[in-house]
N, C-alpha and C positions, 0 to 999 in steps of 0.2 A: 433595221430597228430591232432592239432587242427588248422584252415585256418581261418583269418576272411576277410572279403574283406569288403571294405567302399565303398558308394558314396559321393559325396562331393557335388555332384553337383545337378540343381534343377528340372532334368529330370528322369524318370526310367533310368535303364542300365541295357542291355542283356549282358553278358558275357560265353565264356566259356573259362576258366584255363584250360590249357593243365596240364595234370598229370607229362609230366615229367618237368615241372617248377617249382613243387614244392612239388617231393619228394626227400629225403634227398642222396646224393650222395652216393652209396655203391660201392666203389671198391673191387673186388678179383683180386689177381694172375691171369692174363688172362684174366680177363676181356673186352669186345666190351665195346661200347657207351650203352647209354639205348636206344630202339626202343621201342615204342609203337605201340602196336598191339590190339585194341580195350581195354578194360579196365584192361587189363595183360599187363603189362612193362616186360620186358624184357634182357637181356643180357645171351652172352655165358654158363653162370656157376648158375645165379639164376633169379627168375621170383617172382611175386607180384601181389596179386587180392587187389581190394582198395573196403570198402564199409561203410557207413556210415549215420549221421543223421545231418540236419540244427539241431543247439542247444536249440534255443527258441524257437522255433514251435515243436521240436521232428519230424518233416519230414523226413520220409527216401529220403536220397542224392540218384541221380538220377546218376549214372557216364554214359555219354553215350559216344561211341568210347573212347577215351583217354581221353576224358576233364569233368574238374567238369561246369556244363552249371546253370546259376544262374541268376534270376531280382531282381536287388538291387534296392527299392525305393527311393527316394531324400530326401538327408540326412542321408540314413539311413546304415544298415551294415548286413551280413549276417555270423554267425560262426557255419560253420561245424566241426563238430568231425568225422574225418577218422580212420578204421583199416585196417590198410595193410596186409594181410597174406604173408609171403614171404615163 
């Protein structure tokens, strides 16, 4: 899965994406809501490790508790490549 996040605007920006905003909806038969529970999402019937690199730098992404945390500079954009193990 790939995420890019922009700034538009003409200061840094700290951000942290909560992981369950933007990974992809799986429902099962019986399934709960998703809960996030530090970097493992969660539901009754299946769970999810996310782990990953910023694109253009090759940096390993950093997930800490549930959220992808990231400094966008001004103007600029940042594109992670995530794999989720489910």
């Amino acid at each position: 899965m790939y995420i890019a996040i922009f700034n538009l605007g003409e200061q840094f920006v700290d951000i942290d994406l909560p992981l369950a905003e933007i990974m992809p909806e799986r429902k099962q038969e019986g399934s709960e809501e998703v809960i996030g529970m530090g970097n493992i999402i969660a539901t009754t019937n299946f769970s999810y490790h996310c782990s990953g690199h910023e694109v253009w730098s090759n940096e390993e992404t950093a997930i800490l508790g549930d959220s992808l945390p990231s400094s966008i500079p001004p103007h600029g954009c940042r594109l992670f490549s995530l794999k989720c193990k489910f």
